[in-house]
C-alpha positions, 0 to 999 in steps of 0.5 A: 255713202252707203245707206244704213241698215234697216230692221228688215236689213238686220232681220235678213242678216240675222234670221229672224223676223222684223218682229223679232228684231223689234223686241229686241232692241226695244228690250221686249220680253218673249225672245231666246237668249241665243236669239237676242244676241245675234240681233245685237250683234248683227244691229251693231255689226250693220251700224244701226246700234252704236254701243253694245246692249248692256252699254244701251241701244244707241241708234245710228242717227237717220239723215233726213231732208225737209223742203219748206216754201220760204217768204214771210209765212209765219207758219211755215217759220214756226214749222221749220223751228219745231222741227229743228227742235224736235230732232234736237230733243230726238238726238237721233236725227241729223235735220237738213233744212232747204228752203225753196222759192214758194209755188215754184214747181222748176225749183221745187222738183230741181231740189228733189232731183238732187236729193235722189238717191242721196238723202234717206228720207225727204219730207215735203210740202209739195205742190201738185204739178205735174214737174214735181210729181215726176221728181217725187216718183224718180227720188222714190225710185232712187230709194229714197222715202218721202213723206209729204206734209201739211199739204198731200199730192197725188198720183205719186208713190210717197209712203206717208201724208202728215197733217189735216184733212183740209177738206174738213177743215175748208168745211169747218170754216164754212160752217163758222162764218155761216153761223157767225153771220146774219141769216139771209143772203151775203157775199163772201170773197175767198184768198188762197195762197195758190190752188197749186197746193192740192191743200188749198184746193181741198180747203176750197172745196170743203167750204163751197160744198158746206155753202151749197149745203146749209148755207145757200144765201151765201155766195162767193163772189171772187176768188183771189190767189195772193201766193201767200204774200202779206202785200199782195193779199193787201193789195188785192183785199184794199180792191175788193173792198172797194168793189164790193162794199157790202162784202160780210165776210172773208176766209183766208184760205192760206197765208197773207192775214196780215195783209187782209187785217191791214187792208181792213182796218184801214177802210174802217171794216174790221167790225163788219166783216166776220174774218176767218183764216188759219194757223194761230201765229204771234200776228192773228193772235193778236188779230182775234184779241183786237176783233179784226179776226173772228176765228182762226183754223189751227193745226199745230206745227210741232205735233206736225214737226213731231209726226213728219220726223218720226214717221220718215225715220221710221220709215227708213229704219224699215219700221212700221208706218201708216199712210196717213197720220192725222193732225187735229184741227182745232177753231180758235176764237178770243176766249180759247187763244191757248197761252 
């Protein structure tokens, strides 16, 4: 099949400027007559309008690939029903959701393989693997767009990075429990889903680097990848607790908070411990109201879902796009859980 028109395709055809054909099918004033009615008829003769302009512009819907990491990651579960959501609200996007095997790069770069050249434009949480970044650069050279999300990737020719800066938020975490804590020296222990993720690793760093700064006392004492697996971080958690008992504190890094809060409350240190990890979820909602989490790192997956959608379809229609559309990052405590 065929890929749609994009502006610059109708701009071509047309004569005119991509400039011109975006004041004309959004209705903009300072355009001929003559002018605009060759736009229109060049949109509708290349498919990328459906219905003449005194009947309303009416896109051609944008068929779009989104690869989420499946497993039990409430986030990445509320991530991928917002954006079933927003393309519903939108009407103009055809969402094809494709759940790969979490931190594994072989599936990973086998699905995008298989999306070259066929999908008009791919969002992806991609790991940082040298398989998966040589997929990324053979679907672009197929001409396909990519958008990454959440977690960015280097060395790769996507057109656009959706989502936080995850070295600030690593930092912000730091600085947290440096506060939340008594002063002096404690010892820490980090959970990462896996450093695969070039977000992670970011988070990693902004929290090593605030410590080193203002918080010297501080030391980290292990540093444990639990794939964002909840028994695995319970696992993993119940043994250190059993290590180090004069453990104060935990930053979860990624997913698996359930398991940590189980594995605290079960040894009887959830009031001892200062707990912080990230995106606010049914579950550490409930972990921040019973105190077996002091703060939660929050980045809101339907502003994401929002962003990502409309910077790849903007992107395929030949529109203008930014390299990199920043998400906020919010700290949530008890008294701030937004309803």
């Amino acid at each position: 099949m065929a890929d749609r028109a994009t502006l610059i395709d109708i701009a071509r055809q047309a004569g005119v400027s991509t400039a011109t054909v975006d004041r004309v099918l959004n209705r903009r004033p300072g355009v001929r007559d003559r002018t605009r009615d060759i736009v229109f008829q060049t949109a509708t003769k290349l498919g990328y309008i459906a219905q003449s302009p005194d009947a309303g512009i009416s896109r051609a819907p944008v068929a779009l690939d989104f690869l989420l990491p499946s497993g039990s990651n409430s986030f990445m579960q509320n991530l991928a029903t917002a954006l079933e959501e927003v393309a519903a609200d939108r009407g103009d996007i055809e969402l094809r959701l494709h759940f790969i095997q979490g931190f594994d790069p072989y599936a990973l770069a086998d699905t995008l393989l298989k999306l070259a050249g066929k999908s008009r434009g791919v969002g992806v949480i991609a790991l940082d693997h040298p398989l998966v970044r040589e997929a990324l650069r053979q679907v672009r050279n197929a001409g396909t767009h990519v958008v990454t999300l959440i977690s960015d990737i280097s060395n790769v020719p996507r057109e656009s990075y959706v989502g936080i800066d995850n070295r600030a938020a690593g930092r912000l975490s730091g600085y947290l429990l440096g506060r939340l804590l008594p002063k002096g020296p404690a010892k820490l222990a980090l959970f990462a889903g896996s450093l695969s993720y070039r977000g992670h690793e970011e988070r990693e760093m902004g929290f090593r680097h605030i410590l080193r700064e203002d918080y010297p006392g501080l030391s980290i004492v292990e540093l444990r990848e639990v794939q964002d697996n909840d028994e695995r971080a319970y696992e993993e958690c119940r043994l250190l607790l059993r290590q180090y008992s004069e453990l104060a504190g935990i930053y979860n890094i990624g997913a698996g908070n359930r398991g940590i809060a189980k594995a605290l409350e079960e040894t009887g240190m959830a009031r001892k411990v200062v707990f912080i990890g990230h995106e606010l979820t049914e579950h550490t909602r409930r972990f921040l109201l019973n105190g077996v989490m002091d703060a939660v790192i929050d980045q809101n997956p339907r502003v994401e879902a929002r962003e990502a959608i409309d910077q790849l379809a903007r992107i395929v229609r030949g529109e203008a796009l930014k390299s990199h559309i920043p998400i906020r990052v919010q700290a949530i405590f008890k008294e701030n859980i937004p309803e």
